[in-house]
C-alpha positions as CSV (number, residue, x, y, z in Angstrom):
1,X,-25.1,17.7,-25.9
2,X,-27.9,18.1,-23.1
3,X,-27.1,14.8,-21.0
4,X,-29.7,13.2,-18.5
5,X,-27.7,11.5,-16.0
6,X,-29.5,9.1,-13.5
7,X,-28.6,5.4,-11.6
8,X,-30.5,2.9,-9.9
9,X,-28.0,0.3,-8.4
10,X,-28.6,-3.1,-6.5
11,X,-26.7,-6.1,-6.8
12,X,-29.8,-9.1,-5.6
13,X,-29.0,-12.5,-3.8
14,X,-32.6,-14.3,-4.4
15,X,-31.3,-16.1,-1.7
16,X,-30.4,-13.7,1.5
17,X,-32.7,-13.0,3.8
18,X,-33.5,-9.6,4.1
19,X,-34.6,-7.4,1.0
20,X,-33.6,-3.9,0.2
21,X,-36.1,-1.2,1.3
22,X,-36.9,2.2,0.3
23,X,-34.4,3.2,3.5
24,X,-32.0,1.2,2.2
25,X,-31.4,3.3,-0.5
26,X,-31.7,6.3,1.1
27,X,-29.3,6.0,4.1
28,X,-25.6,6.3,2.9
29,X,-22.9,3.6,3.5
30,X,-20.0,3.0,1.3
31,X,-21.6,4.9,-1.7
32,X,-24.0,8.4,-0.8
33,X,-28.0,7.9,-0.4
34,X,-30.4,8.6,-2.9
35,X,-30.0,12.1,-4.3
36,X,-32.0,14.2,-6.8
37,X,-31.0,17.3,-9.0
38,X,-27.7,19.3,-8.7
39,X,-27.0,17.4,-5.4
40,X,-26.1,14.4,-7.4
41,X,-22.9,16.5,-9.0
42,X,-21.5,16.8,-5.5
43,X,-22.2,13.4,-3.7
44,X,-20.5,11.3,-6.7
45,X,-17.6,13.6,-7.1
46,X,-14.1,11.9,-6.6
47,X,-15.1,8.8,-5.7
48,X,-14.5,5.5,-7.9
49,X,-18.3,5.3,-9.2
50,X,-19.7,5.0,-13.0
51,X,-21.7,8.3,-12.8
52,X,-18.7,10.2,-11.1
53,X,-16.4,9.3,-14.0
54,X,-19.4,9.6,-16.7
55,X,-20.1,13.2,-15.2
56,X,-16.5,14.2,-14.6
57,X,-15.6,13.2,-18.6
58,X,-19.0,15.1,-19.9
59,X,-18.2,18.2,-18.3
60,X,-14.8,18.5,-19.2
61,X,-15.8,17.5,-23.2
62,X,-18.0,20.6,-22.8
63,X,-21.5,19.0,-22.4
64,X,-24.3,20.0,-20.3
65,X,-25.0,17.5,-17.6
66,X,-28.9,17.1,-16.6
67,X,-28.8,15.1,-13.1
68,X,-32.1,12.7,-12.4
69,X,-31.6,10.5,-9.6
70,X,-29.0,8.4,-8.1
71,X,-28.8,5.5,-5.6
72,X,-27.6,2.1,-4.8
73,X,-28.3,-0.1,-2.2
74,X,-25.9,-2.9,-0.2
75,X,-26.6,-6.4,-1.8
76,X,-29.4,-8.0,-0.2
77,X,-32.4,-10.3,-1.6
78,X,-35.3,-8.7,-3.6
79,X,-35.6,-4.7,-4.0
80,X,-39.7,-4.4,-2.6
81,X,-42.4,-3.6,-4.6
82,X,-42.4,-0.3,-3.5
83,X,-39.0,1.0,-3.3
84,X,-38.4,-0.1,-6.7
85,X,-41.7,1.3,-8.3
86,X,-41.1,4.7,-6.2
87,X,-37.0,5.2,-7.1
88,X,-38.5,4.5,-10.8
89,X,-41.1,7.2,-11.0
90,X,-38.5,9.7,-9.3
91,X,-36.2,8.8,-11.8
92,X,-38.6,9.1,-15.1
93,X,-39.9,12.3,-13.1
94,X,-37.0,13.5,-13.2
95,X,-36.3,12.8,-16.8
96,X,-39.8,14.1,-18.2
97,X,-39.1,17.5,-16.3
98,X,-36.1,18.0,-18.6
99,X,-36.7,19.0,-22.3
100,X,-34.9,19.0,-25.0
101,X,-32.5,15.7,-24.2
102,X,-29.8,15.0,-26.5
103,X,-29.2,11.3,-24.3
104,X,-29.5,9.4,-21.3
105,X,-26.7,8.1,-19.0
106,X,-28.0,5.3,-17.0
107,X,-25.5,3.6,-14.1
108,X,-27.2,0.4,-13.4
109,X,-25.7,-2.6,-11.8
110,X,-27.6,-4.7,-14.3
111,X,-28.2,-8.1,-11.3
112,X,-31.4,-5.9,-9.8
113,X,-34.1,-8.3,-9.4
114,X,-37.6,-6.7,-7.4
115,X,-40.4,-8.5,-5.5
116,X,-42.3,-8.3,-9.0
117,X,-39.8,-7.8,-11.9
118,X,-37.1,-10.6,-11.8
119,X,-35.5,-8.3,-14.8
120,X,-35.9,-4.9,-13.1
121,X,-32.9,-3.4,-15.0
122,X,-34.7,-4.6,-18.3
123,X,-37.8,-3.1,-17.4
124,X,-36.2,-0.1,-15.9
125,X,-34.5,0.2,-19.6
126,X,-37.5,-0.2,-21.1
127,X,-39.9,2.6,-19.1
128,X,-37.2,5.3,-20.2
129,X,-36.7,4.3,-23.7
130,X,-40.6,4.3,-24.1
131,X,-40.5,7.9,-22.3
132,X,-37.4,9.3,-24.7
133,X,-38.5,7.6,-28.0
134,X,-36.7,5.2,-30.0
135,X,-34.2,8.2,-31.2
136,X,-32.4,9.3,-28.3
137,X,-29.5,7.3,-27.1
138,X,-28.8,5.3,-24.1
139,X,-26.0,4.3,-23.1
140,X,-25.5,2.6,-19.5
141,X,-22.8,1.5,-17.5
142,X,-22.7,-2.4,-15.8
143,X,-21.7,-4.0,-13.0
144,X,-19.3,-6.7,-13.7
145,X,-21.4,-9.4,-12.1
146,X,-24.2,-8.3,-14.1
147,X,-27.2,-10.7,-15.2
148,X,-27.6,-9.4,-19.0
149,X,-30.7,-9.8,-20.7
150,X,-32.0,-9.4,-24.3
151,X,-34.4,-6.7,-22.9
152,X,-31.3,-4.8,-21.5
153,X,-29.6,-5.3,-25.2
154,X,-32.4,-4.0,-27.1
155,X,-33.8,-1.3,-25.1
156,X,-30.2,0.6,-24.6
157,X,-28.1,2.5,-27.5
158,X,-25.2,0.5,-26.0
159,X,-24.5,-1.1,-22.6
160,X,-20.6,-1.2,-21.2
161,X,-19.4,-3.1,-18.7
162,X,-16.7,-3.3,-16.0
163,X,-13.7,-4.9,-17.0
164,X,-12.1,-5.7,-13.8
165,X,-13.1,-7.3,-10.1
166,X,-11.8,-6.1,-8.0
167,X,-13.7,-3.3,-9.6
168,X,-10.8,-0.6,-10.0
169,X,-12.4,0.8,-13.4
170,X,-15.5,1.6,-12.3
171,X,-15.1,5.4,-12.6
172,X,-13.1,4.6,-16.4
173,X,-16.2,2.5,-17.1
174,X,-18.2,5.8,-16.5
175,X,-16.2,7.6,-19.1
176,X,-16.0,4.9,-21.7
177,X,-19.8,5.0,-21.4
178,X,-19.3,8.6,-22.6
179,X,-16.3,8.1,-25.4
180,X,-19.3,5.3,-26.5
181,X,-21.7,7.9,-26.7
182,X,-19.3,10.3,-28.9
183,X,-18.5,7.2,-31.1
184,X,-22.2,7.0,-32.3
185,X,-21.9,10.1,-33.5
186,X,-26.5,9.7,-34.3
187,X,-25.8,6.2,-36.0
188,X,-27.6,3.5,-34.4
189,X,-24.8,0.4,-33.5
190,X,-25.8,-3.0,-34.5
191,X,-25.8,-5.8,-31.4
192,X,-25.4,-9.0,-30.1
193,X,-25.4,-11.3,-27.4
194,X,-24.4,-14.9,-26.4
195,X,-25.3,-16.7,-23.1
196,X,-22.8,-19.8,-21.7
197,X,-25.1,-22.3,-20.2
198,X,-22.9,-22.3,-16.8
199,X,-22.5,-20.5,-13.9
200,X,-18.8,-19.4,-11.8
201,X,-18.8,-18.6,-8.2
202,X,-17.6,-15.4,-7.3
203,X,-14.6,-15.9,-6.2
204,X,-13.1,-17.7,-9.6
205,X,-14.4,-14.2,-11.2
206,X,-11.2,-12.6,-10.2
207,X,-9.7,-10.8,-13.1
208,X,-6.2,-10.7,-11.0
209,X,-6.0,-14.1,-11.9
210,X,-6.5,-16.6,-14.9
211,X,-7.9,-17.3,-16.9
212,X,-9.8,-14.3,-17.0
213,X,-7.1,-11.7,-16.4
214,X,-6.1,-12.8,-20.3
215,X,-9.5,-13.2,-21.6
216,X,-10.5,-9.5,-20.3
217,X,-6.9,-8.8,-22.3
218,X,-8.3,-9.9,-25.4
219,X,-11.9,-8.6,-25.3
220,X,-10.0,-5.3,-25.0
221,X,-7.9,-5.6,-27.9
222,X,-11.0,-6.6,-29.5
223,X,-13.0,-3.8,-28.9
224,X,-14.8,-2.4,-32.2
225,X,-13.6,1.0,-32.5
226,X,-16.9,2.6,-32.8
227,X,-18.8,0.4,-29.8
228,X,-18.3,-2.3,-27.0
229,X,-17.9,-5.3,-26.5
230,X,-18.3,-6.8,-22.6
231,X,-18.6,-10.4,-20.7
232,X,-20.1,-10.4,-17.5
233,X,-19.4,-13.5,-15.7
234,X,-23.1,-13.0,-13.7
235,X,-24.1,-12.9,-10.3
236,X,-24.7,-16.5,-9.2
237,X,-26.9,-16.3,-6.7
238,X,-30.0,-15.1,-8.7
239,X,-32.6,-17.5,-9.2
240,X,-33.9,-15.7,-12.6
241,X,-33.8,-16.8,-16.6
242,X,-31.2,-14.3,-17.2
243,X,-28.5,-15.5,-14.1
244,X,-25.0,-16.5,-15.8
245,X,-22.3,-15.5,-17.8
246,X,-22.9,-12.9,-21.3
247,X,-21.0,-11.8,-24.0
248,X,-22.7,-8.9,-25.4
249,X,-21.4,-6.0,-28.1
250,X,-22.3,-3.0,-29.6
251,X,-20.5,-2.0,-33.0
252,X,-21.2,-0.3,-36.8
253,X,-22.0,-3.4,-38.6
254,X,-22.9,-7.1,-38.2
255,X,-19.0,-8.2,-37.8
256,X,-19.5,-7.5,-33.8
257,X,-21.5,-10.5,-33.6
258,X,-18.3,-12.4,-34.7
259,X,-16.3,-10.7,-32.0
260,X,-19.0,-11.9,-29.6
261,X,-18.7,-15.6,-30.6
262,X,-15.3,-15.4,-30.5
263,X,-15.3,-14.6,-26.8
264,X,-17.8,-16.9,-26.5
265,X,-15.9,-19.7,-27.7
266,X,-12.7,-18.8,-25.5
267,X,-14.1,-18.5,-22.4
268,X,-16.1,-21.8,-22.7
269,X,-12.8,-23.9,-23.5
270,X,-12.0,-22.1,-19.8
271,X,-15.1,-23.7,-17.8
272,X,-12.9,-26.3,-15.9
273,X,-10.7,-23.2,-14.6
274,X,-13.6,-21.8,-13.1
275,X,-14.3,-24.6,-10.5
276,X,-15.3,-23.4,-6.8
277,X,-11.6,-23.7,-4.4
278,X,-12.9,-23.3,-0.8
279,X,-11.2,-24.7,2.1
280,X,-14.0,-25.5,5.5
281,X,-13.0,-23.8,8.7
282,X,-11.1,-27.0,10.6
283,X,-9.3,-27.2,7.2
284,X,-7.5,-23.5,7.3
285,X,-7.0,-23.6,10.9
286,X,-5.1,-26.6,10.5
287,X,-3.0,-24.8,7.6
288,X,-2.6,-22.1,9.6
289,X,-0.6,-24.6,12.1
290,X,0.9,-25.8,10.0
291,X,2.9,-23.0,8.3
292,X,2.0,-20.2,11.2
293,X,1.6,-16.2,9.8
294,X,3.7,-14.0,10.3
295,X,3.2,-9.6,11.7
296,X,3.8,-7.5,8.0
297,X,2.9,-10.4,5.4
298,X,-0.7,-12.0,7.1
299,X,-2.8,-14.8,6.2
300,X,-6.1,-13.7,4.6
301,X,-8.8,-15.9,5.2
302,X,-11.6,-14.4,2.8
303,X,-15.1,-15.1,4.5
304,X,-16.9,-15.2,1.5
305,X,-20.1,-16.2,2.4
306,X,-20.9,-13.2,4.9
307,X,-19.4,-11.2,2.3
308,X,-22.2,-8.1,2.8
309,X,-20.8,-7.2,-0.6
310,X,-22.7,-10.9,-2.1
311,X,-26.0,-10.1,0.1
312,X,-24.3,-11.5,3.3
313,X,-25.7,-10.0,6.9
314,X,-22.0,-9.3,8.1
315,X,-22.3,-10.9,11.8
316,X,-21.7,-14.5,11.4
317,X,-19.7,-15.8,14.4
318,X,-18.3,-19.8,12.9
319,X,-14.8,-18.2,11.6
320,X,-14.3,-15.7,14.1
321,X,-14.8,-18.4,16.9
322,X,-12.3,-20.8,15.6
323,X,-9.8,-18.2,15.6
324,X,-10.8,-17.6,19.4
325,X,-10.9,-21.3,20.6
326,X,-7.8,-22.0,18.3
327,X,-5.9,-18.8,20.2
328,X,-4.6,-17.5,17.1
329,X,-1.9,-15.5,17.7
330,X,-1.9,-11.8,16.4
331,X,-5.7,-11.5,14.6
332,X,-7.9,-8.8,12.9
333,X,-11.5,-9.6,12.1
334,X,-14.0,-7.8,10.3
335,X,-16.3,-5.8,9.4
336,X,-18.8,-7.9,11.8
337,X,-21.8,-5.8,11.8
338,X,-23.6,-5.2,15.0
339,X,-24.8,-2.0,16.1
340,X,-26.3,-2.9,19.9
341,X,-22.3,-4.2,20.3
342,X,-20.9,-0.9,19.1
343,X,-23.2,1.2,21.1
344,X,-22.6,-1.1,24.4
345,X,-19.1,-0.2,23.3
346,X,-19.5,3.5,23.3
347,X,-21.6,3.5,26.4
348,X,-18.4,1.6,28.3
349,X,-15.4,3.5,26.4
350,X,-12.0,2.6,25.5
351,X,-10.1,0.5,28.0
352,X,-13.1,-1.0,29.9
353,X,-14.4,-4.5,29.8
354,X,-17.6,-5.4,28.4
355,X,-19.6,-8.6,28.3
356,X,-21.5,-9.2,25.0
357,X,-23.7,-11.5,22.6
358,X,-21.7,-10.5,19.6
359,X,-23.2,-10.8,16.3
360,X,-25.6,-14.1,14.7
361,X,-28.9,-11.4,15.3
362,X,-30.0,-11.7,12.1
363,X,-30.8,-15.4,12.0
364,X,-30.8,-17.6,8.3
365,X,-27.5,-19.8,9.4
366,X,-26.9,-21.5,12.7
367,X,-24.5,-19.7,14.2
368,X,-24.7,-18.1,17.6
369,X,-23.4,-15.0,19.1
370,X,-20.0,-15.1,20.9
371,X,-20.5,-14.8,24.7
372,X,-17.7,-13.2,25.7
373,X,-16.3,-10.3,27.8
374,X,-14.6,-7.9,25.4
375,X,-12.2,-5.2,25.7
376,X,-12.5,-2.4,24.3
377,X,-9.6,-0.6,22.4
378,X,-10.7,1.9,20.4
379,X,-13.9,4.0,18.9
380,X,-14.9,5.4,15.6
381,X,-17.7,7.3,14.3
382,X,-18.0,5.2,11.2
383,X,-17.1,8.2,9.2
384,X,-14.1,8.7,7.0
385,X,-12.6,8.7,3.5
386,X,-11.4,5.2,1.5
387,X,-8.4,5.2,0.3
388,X,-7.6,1.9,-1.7
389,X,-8.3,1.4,-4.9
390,X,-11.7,-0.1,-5.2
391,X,-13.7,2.2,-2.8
392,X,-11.2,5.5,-3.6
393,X,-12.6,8.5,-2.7
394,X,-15.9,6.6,-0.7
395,X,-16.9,8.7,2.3
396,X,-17.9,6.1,4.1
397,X,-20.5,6.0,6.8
398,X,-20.7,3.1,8.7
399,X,-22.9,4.2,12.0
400,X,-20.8,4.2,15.7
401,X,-18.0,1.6,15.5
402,X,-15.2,-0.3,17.8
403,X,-12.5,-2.4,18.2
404,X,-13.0,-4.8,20.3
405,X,-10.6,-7.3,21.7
406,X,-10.2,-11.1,23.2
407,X,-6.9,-12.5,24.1
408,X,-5.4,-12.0,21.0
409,X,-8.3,-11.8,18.4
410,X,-9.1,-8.3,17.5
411,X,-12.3,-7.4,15.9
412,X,-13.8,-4.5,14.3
413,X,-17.6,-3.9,14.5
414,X,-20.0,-1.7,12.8
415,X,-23.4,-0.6,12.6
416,X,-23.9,-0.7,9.2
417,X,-23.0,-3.7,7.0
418,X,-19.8,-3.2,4.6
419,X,-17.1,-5.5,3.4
420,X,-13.8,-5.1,4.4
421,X,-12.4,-4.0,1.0
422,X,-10.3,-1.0,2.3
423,X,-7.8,-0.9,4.6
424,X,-8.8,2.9,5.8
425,X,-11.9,0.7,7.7
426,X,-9.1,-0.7,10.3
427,X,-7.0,2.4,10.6
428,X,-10.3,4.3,11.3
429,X,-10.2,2.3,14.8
430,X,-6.6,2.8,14.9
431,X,-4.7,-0.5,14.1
432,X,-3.2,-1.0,10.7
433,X,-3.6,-4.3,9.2
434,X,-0.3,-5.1,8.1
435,X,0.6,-5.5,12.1
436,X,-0.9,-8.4,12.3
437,X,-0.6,-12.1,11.4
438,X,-3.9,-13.3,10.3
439,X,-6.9,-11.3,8.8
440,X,-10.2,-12.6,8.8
441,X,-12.2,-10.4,5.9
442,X,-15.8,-10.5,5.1
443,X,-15.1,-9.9,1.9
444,X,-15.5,-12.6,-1.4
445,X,-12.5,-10.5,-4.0
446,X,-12.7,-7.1,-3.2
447,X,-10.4,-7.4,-0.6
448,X,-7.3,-8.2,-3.0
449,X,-7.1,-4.4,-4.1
450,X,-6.1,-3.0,-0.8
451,X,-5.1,-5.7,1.5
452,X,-3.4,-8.3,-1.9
453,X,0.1,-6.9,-1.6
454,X,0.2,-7.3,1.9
455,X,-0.8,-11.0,2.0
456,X,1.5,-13.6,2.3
457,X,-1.3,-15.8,1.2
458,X,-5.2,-16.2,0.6
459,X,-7.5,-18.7,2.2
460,X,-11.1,-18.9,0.8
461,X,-12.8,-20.0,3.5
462,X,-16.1,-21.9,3.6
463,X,-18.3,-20.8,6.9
464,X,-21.9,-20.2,7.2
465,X,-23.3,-17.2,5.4
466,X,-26.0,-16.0,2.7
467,X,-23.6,-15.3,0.2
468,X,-23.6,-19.0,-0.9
469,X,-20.2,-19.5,-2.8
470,X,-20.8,-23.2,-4.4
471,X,-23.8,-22.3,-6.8
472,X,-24.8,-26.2,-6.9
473,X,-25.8,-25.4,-3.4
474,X,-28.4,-23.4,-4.2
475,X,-31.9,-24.5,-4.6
476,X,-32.6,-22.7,-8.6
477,X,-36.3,-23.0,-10.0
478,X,-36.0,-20.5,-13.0
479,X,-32.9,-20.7,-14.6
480,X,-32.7,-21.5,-18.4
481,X,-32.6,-25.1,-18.9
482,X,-29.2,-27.2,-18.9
483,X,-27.9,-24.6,-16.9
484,X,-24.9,-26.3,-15.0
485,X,-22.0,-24.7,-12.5
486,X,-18.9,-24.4,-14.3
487,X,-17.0,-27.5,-14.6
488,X,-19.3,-29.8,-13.4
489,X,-21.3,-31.7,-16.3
């Protein structure tokens, strides 16, 4: 077959402060910038993305890969007006100039909502299938914290989602999205979908854990053998109709829409399970006192809501400063995002002192930058290869970056915003994080690929951030009505 391959990626928090820009999506940071054409091939390769492992599995089954364009964007609020319309046209330019398309691969993130298009992955679904025809397939890979809406259903072949968060499959998502393709074989697959009227925080998505490590079990097992069949649990922090959990599924006949309910039905028996555990800062300091951390099995405390990951700015202060005022022994921090820092760094070099107002520039909480004078330990470039399993194969480019240290509170700063999901992020500045004691993340699950079988235990911490992690703290005006968080009636 003659494939069209293209992505338009953003995960939106309604609710963070700054939007994602045209730039945004064309400067690299975990993932490449926007690409075009053959260039696409090479900037995905080998790195745990959907179109890598999509393109990777076409080639090999002998098809002919036609590359649009690609791009994603860190979480943030709305995509603009005009980033969205112009990454659009490029991409249905791109697709018009081919001829002769056999299908389209599509890797979304399916939670994209623009200044003008709450459902922007349902419209963007719906401007290619009116520019291919109702014939050719397409088939799209999801995010797991996808949104799902009935336009995103109907106007795709099939959709498939991530199984897993941390996302480890993401790449195996890619290339189930092609073995889907295969399986249609020119039939068209019947569908359905089924909403739960509640939402779950992010961090009670974690498939390491139950009850949804044995519900994603059985939706596997489930899974029509000609088809799909997904749950997303949703990105919370969304104020559209479509925010929450979906069941959706793809198969030969109408008998999918019983597999469907029956996930349904499971995962709704599960709704207490999914209630919000967060501990407030004075709270994990004090359990830190109370059974202290040891060097080679640390204490993660997860600060969720500056996860960048969720649409947090990366360079709130509350956490870090307890751990400074508290003196806790032996600490990494990070990734606190602050470029004039890292450059002041770089201007003084490793070894001197310098005096800073580190991080709180970007403003929405009311934290306040540390005062402090700093030493500086080491420097980066921001540029190097992931390692752990979620970002594998990421060549990340973060801008300049340091360590910087107070008494015994290390803390590594960037200049561009990522969450501290792989350990290759700390080892760029030259400490390794099983060294120390404590390990303050910016990070919501992620984290737990690389840095879980290190841990001697997880703290979910609760400090100031836009990545809001209670969704009954968030001020909704369009989701569906009786809409509820999970386990709360």
């Amino acid at each position: 077959m003659r494939i069209a391959v293209g992505g338009f990626q953003h995960e939106t928090n309604t609710f963070a402060p700054q939007q994602a820009t045209l730039a945004d999506f064309e400067a690299p940071d975990a993932w490449p910038g926007l690409v075009r054409g053959a260039a696409m091939l090479d900037a995905v390769r080998g790195i745990n993305l959907p179109a890598a492992g999509f393109i990777a599995e076409a080639l090999s089954a002998g098809h002919a890969v036609l590359p649009l364009t690609w791009c994603s964007a860190t979480p943030s609020a709305h995509v603009t007006r005009d980033a969205f319309e112009h990454i659009s046209a490029l991409l249905l330019d791109d697709l018009r100039s081919n001829h002769a398309i056999d299908a389209v691969y599509l890797d979304l993130h399916g939670a994209m909502v623009a200044e003008h298009i709450d459902d922007a992955d349902g419209e963007l679904l719906r401007r290619v299938r009116d520019a291919v025809g109702p014939q050719t397939p397409i088939v799209a890979s999801l995010d797991f914290h996808a949104n799902v809406s009935p336009l995103m259903v109907q106007s795709a072949s099939a959709l498939v989602a991530f199984r897993t968060y941390p996302h480890l499959d993401m790449a195996e998502t890619g290339a189930r999205a092609l073995r889907c393709l295969h399986d249609m074989a020119g039939r068209t697959l019947a569908a359905s979908l089924e909403s739960l009227p509640f939402l779950i925080p992010l961090t009670s998505q974690c498939t390491l854990m139950e009850p949804l490590s044995s519900v994603m079990q059985e939706i596997e097992a489930l899974s029509p053998a000609v088809g799909a069949l997904n749950f997303t649990p949703g990105f919370p922090a969304a104020d559209v109709a479509k925010c929450g959990p979906a069941i959706f599924g793809y198969g030969l006949d109408r008998s999918i829409a019983a597999s469907v309910a029956q996930v349904a039905q499971r995962i709704a028996r599960h709704e207490h399970r999914f209630a919000l555990d967060i501990l407030e800062v004075d709270a994990a300091m004090h359990a830190l006192q109370m059974q202290p951390a040891r060097r080679g099995s640390p204490v993660i405390l997860a600060d969720t809501q500056d996860n960048p990951g969720g649409g947090g700015t990366a360079d709130t202060t509350t956490l870090i400063k307890a751990l400074i005022t508290r003196r806790t022994p032996r600490t990494l921090a990070g990734l606190l995002c602050d470029p004039q820092a890292a450059a002041r760094a770089h201007a003084a070099g490793v070894g001197q002192m310098v005096d800073l107002s580190l991080g709180a520039h970007s403003g929405g909480t009311s934290d306040t930058p540390i005062h402090a004078r700093f030493t500086v330990m080491a420097l980066g470039d921001g540029c190097f290869t992931a390692s752990g399993p979620f970002y594998r194969g990421s060549r990340m480019e973060l801008g300049r970056m340091a360590l910087l240290r107070i008494d015994d509170v290390y803390i590594a700063v960037s200049s561009r915003k990522q969450q501290a999901a792989d350990r290759e992020m700390f080892r760029h500045l030259g400490v390794e994080p099983a060294d120390f004691a404590v390990l303050a993340l910016k990070s919501s699950v992620h984290f737990r690929a690389d840095f879980g079988a290190i841990a001697s235990r997880v703290l979910v911490i609760d400090a100031p951030g836009a990545n809001i992690a209670d969704p009954a703290r968030l001020l909704f005006r369009k989701l569906r009505p009786g809409m509820r968080v999970a386990g709360r009636r």
